[in-house]
Every structure is written in C-alpha cells, then in structure tokens.
N, C-alpha and C positions, 0 to 999 in steps of 0.2 A: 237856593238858587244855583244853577249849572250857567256856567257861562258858555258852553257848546252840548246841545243834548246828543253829539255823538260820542261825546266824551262820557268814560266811565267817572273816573274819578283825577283830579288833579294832584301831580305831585311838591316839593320847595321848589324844584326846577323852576316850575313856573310861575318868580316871584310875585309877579304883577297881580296874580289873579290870585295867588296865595296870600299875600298882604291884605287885598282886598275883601275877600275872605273870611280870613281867623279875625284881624280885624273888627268886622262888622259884627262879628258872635263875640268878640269881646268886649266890645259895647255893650250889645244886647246881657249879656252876663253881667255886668258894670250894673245895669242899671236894675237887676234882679236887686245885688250886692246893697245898692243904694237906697232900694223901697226898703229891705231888711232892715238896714242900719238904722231908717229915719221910723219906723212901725218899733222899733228896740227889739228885736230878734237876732241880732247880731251887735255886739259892743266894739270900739273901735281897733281895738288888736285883732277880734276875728272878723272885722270887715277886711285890715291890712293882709293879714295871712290868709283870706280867701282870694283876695285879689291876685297876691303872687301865685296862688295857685291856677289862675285861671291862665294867667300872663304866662307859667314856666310853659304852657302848651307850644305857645309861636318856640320860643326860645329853642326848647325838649325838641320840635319837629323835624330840622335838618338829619338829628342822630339819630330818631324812630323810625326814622320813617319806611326802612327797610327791612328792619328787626323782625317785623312779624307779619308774613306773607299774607295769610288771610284776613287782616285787617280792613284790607278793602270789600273782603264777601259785604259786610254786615253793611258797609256805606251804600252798596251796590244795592244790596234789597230793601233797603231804607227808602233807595230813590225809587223803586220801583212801587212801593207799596203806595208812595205820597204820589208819582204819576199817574197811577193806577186807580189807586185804591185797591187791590187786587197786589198778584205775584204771579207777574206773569213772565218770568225769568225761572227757569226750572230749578238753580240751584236754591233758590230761593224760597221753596215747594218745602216738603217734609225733607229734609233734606239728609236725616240720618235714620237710616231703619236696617234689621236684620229680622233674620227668621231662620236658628239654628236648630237641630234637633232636642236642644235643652231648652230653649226662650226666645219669645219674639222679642222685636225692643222698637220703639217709635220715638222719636226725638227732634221735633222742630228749631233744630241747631238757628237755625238766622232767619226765618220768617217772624218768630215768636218775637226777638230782641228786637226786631224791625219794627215791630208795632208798638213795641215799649219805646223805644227812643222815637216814634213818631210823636207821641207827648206831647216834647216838649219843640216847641216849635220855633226850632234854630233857625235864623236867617240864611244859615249859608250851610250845603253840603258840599261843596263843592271839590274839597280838598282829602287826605287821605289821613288829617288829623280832625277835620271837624268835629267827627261826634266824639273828642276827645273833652270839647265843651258840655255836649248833653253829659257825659260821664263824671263831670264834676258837679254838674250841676245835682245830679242827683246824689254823689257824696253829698253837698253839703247838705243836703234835706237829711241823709242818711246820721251824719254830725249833730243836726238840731234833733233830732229824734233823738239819739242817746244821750245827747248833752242834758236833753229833757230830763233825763232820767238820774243824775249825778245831781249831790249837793256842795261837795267839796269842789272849789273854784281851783284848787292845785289840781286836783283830778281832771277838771275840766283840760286844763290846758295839758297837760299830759294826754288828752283823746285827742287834740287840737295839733300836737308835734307829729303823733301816730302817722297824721293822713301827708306827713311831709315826709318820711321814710321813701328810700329808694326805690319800692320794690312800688306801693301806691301810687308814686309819684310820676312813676314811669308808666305804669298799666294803665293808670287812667287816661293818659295824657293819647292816648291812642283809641281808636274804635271799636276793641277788643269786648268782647262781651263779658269778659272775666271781672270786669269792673261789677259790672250789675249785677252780678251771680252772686259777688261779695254782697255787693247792698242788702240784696235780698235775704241772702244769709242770716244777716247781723240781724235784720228788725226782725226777722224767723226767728232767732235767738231766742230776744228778748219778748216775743211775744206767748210764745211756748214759759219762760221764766214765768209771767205775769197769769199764765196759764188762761188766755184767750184763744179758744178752741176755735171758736168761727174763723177769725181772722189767720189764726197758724196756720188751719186747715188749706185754707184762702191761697196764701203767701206757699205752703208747701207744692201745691197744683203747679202756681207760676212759677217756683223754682224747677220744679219737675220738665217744664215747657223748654228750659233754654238749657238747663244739665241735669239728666235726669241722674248718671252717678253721686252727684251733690245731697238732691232730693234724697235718696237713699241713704246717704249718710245721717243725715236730718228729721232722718223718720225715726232715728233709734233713740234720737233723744225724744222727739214726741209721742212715741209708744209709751216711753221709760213715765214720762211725769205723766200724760194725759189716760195709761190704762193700769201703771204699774204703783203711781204714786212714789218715784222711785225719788224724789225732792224732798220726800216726809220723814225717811229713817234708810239707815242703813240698813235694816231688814230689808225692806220693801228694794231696794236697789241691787240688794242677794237676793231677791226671789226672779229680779228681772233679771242681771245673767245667769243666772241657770234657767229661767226659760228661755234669753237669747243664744245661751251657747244647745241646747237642745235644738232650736231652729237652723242653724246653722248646723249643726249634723244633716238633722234629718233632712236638708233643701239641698245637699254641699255639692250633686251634679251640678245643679241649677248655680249656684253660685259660684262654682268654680267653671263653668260655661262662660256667667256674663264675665268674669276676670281676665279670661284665656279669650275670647271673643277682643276684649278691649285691648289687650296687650299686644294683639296680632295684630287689631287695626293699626295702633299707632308708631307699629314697628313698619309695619307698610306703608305709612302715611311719609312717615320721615328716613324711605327708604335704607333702612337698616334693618330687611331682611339679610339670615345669610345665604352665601350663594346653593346652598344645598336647600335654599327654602322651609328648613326642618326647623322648627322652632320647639325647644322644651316647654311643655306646658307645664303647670301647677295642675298636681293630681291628690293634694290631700288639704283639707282644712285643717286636721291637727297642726298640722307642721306649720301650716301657717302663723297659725294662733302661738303656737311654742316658740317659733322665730321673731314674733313681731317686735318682740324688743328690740332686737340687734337691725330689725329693716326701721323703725319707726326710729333711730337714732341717727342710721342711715342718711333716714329721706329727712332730719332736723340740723343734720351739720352741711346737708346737699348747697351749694356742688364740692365742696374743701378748698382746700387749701391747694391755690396756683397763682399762674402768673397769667391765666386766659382772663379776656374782661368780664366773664361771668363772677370770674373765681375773685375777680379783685372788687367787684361790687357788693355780691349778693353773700359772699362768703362773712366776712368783717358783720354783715348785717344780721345772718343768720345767728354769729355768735352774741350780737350784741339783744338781739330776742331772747336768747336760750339767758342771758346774764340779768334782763330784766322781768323776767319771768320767775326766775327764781327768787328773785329780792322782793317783787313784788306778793308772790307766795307764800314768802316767809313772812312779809310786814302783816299781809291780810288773812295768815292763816286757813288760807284758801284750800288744804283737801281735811278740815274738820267737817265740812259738808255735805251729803251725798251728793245733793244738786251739783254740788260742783266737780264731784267726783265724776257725776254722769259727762255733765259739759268735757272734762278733758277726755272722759276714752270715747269720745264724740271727734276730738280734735288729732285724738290717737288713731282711732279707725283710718280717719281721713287721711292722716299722712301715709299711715303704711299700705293704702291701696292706690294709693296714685304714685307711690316708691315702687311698689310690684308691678305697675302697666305700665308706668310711663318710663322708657331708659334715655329718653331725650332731655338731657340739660336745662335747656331752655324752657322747654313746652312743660316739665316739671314745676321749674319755679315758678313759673305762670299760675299753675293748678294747686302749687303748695300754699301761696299767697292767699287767698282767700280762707285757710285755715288757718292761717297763723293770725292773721289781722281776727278773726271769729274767738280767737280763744284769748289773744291781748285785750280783747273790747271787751270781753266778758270779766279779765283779772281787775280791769281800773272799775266793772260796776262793781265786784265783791269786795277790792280794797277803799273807794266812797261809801259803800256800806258800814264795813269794818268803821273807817273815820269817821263819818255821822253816829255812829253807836257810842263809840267812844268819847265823842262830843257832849251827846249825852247823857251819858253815864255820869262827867265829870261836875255836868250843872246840875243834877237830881244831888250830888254831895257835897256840891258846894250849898243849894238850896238845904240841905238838911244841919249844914253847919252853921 
C-alpha cells in the first residue's frame, strides 16, 4: 500500500504513515511466526527470537535509514513491478551492463530482486524499511532450511545467535539486496554439499540474476564437487587447482578486465576518483594470487581498529568471527577435509576480490558479510557433523560393552 502514488517511497519523518506501515507487516509477519509455532516448525525460543527480529526493524529504522542511499532503488522497482506488472521505470530495466574490449557483462541489479521480493506479499511498501520484513522473512525460511540440516540442538542455537549479529542484524533490517544474495548463497552452499545438480544449477542462474560477481565466486566450488570431485580426496582437489590456476593464466586479460572494470566502477560510484582521473590498474594475476594472503587478512580484520562508528561496530565483530572460527576449526577439525578445504578458498577468493574493488568502507562490509556468514554456516554444519559422529561413536562402545 502507498498512501500517495506520487510518492516514491516514505521516510520515520513521516511517523504516522510509518507506524502505520511497519506495523501492519508486523502483524502480517506475527501471524506467519504464529502458524509456525502452532504447525511445530518453530519452538518457543525461536518463535521469541524471531519475533525480536522482526520488531528490531521499527526500532533499527530511525538510524538506517540514511546509511544506504540505494536502499530505496529496489523499493522503487518493487512498486513498479506490482503496479505494472511490467518495469516501467528505466532504472529498473537491465540496469547494470558493460561492453569492454576484454568482456561484455549483463546484470539485472534491481528488476531481478524486485520479482523476488514480489513473493511475498507484504501489506505495506510504503516506507524506506519495508522490505526489510520480506528480508527477514526469508532469513527465517533460510534458518529452517539449515536448521533442517543440524542434529545437535547446541549447534542449532548457535545458527539461531548468528542471525542476531551486527552486521545481519543491521543488513537485513534494510531493503538492500545484500540480504537475498546471502540467502541464496547459503542454500547454494548446502545444495552443491548434498550434491543436487538441478537445483544448484537452478539457485546458481538466480544468483547470477542479482550479483553476478557472487555467482562467480560460486561456480568454483560447483565445478570443484560437481566436474572435479574435489569433496572425494585430496587428490582430486590438487588436480582441481592446477586446472583452476591454469584457467586463470590462460583467461588473466579477461579476468583482470572484469577486476579493473569493477574497481573503476565503484571508485566512480562512490566518487573517489583522483583528480587526475588515472587509476592504477591490476596488470598481473600472479601477483595477485602471491599477494592474496596479505589482501585476504586485510579485507578479514576490515575496517580496524578506530574510533569511527564503522570501526566501533564492525571491527569488535570482525575479531570476534576470526576467534570463533578458529575454536570452532579446531573443535571440528574442519581442514582434515577437502570439501571443506574447497568451501574456505571459496570464502578466501571472496574476500580478497571484493578487498581489491571495493576501497569503500562501508559498501565493503556490506559485500564481505555475505561471505563471512557462508563460511560460519558452513563451520556449525561440519562442527554438528563432527558432534553427531561422535555421538555415535560413543553408543556403538557403550553398546559393545
């Protein structure tokens, strides 16, 4: 509902219609909350802590609501799609493409996400956090899908704290597409794990639709299991880099194109060209590849240590990832595995190529979030695994004594 169709999008300025509003998707999300609870798809701690999560949006929205300028594109071609049926708003159109001498590129940045969050069929867009309800709503779907997948009820709730983390907490609560790119991610993950082709195949297209950088990323673990077998032995995962690092030679215009293409963009976007317009590009993959330790540690302790409110939120959080990642690695014994070997330099790629385009702070940890939360989801399924084994292991010995 628009309560003036000459209005784009409403801001908290405007309590009345804002109340009125989030409100009403609050309800409507209540009562999602409530069929689960009573169906038993949801038990009553994760009906409480989905609740807060729905509620921190009203709360969250006076302090987001400025934070991320494009936030309203995607509300904007939401309304247009649902007026429509159609996009008849030009940014709303293909609305990311190039055509450089190395590679074209096609990218339905906000029509794509527009049709996805038309789904679900929120009462109210009216405001400039609404679709910050579709974005949780489909966490939780995203939640019950891997919850599905864990045995251990400690694990569980440890995936249950995850989605209350600063960085989720705050991304979703917004209309940002960065939310869904995640969701998508995660059940790509775990689909690719389970080694369902159709459906990876499926989920990797519609990743491809809203970030195709991600998709790319995504593809190297889905080559790795689905052509390389690289989830079977550590041979098979050394035959797969050394044909990925051959690929990467022999493509490295082409790839060092789309890198130096995307870095320009978003140095132009978040005008931080310099005044001589000259920008260094990246002219070698070795170096790349030889450096990536020192950028991938980089973009893992990003932004450090300060007194700016990026540095006081996300920094604390960054460390507190890197501390439970490790404890968690060591409990689950997590690189005796190839598969799991692939999944990290999956989550390695990802960081050190969005550390090299993006020099923007912000618009960084936006784009690093989705990796991070990919490679935590993945440590609580190997460390529920680890625990269920272990489980029983213990009653086969007790059963034999």
């Amino acid at each position: 509902m628009l309560y003036n169709n000459s209005v784009d999008l409403y801001y908290v300025d405007s309590l009345v219609i804002f109340l009125l509003s989030e409100l009403s998707n609050l309800f409507f999300c209540s009562i999602i909350l409530l069929l689960l609870f009573y169906f038993k798809k949801l038990n009553k701690q994760e009906l409480i802590f989905s609740f807060t999560g729905f509620s921190s949006i009203i709360i969250l929205a006076p302090f987001i609501q400025d934070l991320f300028p494009d936030a309203g594109g995607y509300l904007r071609c939401l309304r247009d799609f649902k007026d429509n049926f159609n996009f008849d708003e030009l940014p709303c159109q293909a609305s990311m493409s190039a055509d450089s001498e190395t590679f074209q590129f096609l990218n339905f940045k906000r029509s794509a996400p527009a049709i996805y969050y038309s789904i679900i069929p929120i009462p109210s867009i009216a405001t400039i956090v609404s679709l910050g309800f579709i974005n949780k709503l489909y966490i939780l779907a995203m939640y019950l899908f891997i919850r599905n997948r864990l045995n251990n009820d400690e694990i569980k709730f440890y995936l249950l704290l995850l989605l209350f983390f600063p960085t989720l907490l705050l991304y979703s609560a917004t209309g940002l597409r960065d939310t869904f790119v995640l969701i998508v991610m995660s059940i790509l993950l775990f689909t690719i794990i389970e080694r369902r082709w159709i459906i990876s195949t499926l989920l990797l297209v519609l990743l491809a639709s809203i970030k195709t950088q991600n998709a790319a990323v995504l593809l190297i673990l889905y080559i790795g299991v689905f052509l390389f077998r690289s989830h079977k032995s550590f041979r098979y995962l050394l035959l797969f880099l050394i044909a990925f690092l051959i690929t990467t030679n022999l493509f490295e215009i082409e790839i060092l194109g789309v890198i130096n293409y995307f870095r320009m963009g978003f140095l132009h976007e978040m005008d931080m060209l310099p005044p001589s317009g000259i920008v260094v590009e990246y002219e070698s993959i070795s170096s790349l590849i030889i450096n990536s330790p020192i950028i991938f540690l980089q973009g893992i302790f990003s932004p450090g240590f300060g007194i700016g409110g990026l540095n006081l939120v996300f920094f604390p959080e960054s460390i507190l990832f890197i501390v439970l990642f490790i404890l968690g690695a060591r409990q689950s014994n997590y690189f005796s595995e190839s598969l799991n070997w692939l999944v990290f330099l999956v989550f390695a790629i990802g960081i050190v190529l969005n550390t090299i385009v993006v020099e923007n702070d912000a618009t960084f940890l936006r784009y690093r979030f989705t990796f991070i939360y990919l490679i935590m989801f993945h440590l609580l399924f190997v460390l529920d695994k680890k625990k269920t084994n272990s489980l029983k292991e213990g009653l086969e010995m007790q059963n034999k004594s």
